[in-house]
N, C-alpha and C positions, 0 to 999 in steps of 0.2 A: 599829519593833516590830510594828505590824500589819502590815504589807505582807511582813514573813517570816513572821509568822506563817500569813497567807492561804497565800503561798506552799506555806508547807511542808505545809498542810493538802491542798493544790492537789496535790500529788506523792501524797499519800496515799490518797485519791482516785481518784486516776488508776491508781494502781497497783493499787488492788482492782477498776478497771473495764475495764482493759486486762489481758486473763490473759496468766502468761509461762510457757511450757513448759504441762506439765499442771496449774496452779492453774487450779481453777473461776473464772469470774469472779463477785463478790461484790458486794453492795451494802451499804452502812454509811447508814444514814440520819441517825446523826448530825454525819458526818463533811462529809457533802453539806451539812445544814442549814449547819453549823459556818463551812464555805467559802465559802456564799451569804452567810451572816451579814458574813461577816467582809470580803468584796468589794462586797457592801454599806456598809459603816460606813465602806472605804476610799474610796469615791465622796463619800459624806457629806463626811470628815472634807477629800478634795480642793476639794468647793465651798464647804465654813465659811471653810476657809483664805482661799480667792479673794472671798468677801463679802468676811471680815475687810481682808484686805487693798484694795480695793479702796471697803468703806467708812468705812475709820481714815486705812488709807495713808502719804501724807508731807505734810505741815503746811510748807509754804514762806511761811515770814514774812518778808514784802520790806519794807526800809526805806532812803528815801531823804529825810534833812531836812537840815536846817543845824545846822551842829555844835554851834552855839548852844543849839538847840532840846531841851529834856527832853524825852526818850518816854515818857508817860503810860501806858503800855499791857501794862505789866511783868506783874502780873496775869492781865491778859484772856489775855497772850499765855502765861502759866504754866499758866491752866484748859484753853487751848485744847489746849495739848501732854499734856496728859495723855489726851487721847479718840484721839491716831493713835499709829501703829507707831515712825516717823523724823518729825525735825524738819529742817527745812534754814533756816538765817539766811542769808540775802544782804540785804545792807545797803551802803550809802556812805552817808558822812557829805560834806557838801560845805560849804565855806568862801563863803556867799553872798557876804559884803561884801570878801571879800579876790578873788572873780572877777568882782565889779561895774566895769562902765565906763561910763561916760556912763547910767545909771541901766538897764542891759541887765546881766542875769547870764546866763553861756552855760556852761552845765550841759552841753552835748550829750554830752561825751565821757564822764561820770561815768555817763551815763544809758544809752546805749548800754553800756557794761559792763555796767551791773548789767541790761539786759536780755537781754547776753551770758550772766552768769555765770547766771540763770535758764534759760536753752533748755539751756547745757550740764549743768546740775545735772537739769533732767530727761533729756535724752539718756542718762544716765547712771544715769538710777533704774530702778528692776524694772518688767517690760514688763506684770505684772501688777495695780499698784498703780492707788489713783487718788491724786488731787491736790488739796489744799484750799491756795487761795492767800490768803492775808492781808495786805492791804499798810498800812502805814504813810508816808505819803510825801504831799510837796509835790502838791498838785494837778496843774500843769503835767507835773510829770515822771510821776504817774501814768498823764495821760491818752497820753504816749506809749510809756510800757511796756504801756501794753494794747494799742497800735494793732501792739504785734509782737507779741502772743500768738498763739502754735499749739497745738494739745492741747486747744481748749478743750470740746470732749464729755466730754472723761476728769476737765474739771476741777469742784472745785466753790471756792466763796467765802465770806470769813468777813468781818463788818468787827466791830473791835475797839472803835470808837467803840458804836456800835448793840448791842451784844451781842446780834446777830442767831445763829440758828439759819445751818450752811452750806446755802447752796442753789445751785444749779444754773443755766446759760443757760437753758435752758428751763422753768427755775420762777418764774413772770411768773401776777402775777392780771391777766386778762380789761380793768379797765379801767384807761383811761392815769394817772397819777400826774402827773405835769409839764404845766401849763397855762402858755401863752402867751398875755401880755396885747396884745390889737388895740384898736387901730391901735399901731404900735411905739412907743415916747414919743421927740419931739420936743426935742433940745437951746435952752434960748433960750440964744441970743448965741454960736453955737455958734466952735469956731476954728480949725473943721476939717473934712472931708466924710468922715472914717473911721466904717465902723460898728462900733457899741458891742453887745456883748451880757452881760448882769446875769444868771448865775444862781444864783437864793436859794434852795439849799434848806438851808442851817442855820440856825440861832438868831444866828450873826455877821453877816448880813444884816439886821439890822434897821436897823442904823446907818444904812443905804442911802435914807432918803425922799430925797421927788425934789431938794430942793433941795442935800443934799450930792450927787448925784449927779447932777446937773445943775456943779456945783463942779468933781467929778472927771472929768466928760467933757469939759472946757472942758481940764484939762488935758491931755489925751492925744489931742484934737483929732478928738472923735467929736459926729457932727451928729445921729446918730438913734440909740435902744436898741431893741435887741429884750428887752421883758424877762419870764423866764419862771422860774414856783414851782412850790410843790405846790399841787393844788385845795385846796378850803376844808376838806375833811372829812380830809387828811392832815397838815393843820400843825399844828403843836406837839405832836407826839403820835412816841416811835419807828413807825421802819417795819421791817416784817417782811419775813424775804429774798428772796422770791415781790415784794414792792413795792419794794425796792432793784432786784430785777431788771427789773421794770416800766419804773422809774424811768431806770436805764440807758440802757434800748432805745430809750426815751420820746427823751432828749436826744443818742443819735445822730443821731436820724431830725431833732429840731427844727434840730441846730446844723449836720448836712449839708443842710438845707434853706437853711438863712440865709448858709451859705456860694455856693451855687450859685445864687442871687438879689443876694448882693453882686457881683457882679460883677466889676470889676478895683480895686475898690476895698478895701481895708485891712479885718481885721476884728480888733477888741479886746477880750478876753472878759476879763471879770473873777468867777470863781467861788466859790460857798461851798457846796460837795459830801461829802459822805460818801466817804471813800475809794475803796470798792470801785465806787462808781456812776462817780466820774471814770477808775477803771480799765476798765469795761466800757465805758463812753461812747466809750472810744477804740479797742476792740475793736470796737466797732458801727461808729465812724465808718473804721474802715479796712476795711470791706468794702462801704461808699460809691464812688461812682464818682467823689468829689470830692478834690481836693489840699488836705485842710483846712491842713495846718499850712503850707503856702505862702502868708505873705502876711498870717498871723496871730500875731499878739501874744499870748500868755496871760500875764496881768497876778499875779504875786505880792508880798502883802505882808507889808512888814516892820517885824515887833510893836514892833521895837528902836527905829527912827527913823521909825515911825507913817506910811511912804509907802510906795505901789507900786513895782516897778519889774517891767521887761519880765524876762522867764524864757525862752532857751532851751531848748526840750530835743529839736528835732528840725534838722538839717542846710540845711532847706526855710524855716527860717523868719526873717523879717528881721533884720539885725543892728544896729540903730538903736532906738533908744524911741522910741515914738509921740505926737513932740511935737508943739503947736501949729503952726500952720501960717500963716506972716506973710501978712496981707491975705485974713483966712480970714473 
């Protein structure tokens, strides 16, 4: 409606300023304001569109759990949809105990799709939009759908857990969030030379003093922990999306460190993360010069029979559990 209307105002215009045969030429001052006005309002009304779109956009809510598991998040995920334009679900549901073998569940293939059917669903979306991703999902399998994310300037993040504000890669406060405790703790009576690493950053960590964790690394045949939390002034307390993303950046940088210091030797991570930080964690860590997921174990547990078991979810990574090791 407005853009005919400029238009036609634009012809009328033009025809009082352009003479044809002997009409004098003419000026209409309202006619002029009327057209400025109105190819004015159509610039406007083009960059409202492009904010809008751009900061509503499409709401990509990924979820990858065990079939078992209730999604808590029906809610969060109902408020969130109502601040953008499109909604996109991509989701698997994966049968943990019915693809377990020898205490290894290998996800690979479920997780590769749904990191497929994510790049195609934006290949596919308006070149104008942006993108708020939200995930729901197994930790292991997070941190390898982030390690293939592309787009990510266009994108921002939501975590449903935290009812955080969405924020952005580059909305990080100044200081670091994830502290690393020195010297690495030391397994007794260890039963095996694999390294261990504990990261606590939820309230399901607490279980973890050193004597049951000393217990669990005896099992999975790890001699030394690297282990790393939030400093003193961000525990127990939500963190905000500027400190999720801190937090992110933080445990790329720590866990591409502990990788390219372990050497040829095994590493077994056992984590308790906020969604969206185990999905950035592994965006940070794939632009690492390290082969993190060669060689490493990420340990998921199950609520059901109260034990770990190994989690694939990348091609790279061992296909055995990380058992004791006779004469260790």
């Amino acid at each position: 409606m407005l853009v005919s209307a400029s238009a036609a105002m634009g012809g009328l215009v033009m025809d009082n300023a352009l003479p044809i045969g002997t009409n004098p030429v003419t000026f209409s001052a309202a006619r002029w304001a009327f057209m400025i006005g109105s190819v004015a309002a159509l610039i406007l009304l083009v960059r409202y569109r492009r904010w809008v779109y751009q900061g509503t956009g499409t709401l990509y809510s990924l979820s990858f759990l065990d079939e078992t598991m209730l999604d808590y998040h029906e809610q969060a995920q109902s408020d969130a949809e109502r601040s953008h334009m499109t909604i996109q679900l991509i989701g698997r549901r994966v049968d943990v105990l019915g693809r377990e073998r020898d205490r290894v569940v290998d996800v690979v293939q479920p997780r590769q799709d749904l990191s497929r059917a994510l790049e195609s669903a934006m290949n596919q979306d308006r070149q104008d939009t942006g993108y708020t991703v939200a995930p729901v999902m197994l930790w292991p399998a997070a941190l390898a759908v982030g390690a293939s994310l592309t787009r990510t300037d266009r994108m921002k993040f939501l975590d449903y857990d935290k009812l955080t504000t969405e924020f952005r890669l580059h909305d990080k406060v100044s200081e670091r969030i994830a502290v690393r405790t020195k010297p690495d703790h030391v397994v007794a009576q260890p039963t095996g030379g694999r390294r261990g690493v504990l990261l606590s950053f939820t309230p399901t960590a607490d279980k973890f003093d050193l004597d049951a964790l000393d217990l669990r690394c005896r099992e999975f045949g790890i001699s030394d922990v690297a282990l790393l939390g939030p400093r003193s002034d961000a525990q127990n307390r939500p963190l905000s999306g500027p400190e999720l993303g801190r937090l992110s950046d933080d445990l790329g940088g720590h866990l591409a460190d502990i990788k390219r210091t372990t050497g040829d030797r095994e590493l077994v991570v056992v984590a308790f993360l906020p969604k969206t930080v185990a999905l950035l964690a592994g965006w940070y860590l794939s632009r690492q010069q390290e082969r993190f997921f060669a060689g490493t174990h990420l340990m998921h547990y199950v609520q059901s029979s109260k034990r770990f078991v190994a989690m694939r979810v990348h091609p790279s990574q061992p296909t055995t559990f990380p058992a004791p090791r006779p004469g260790a």
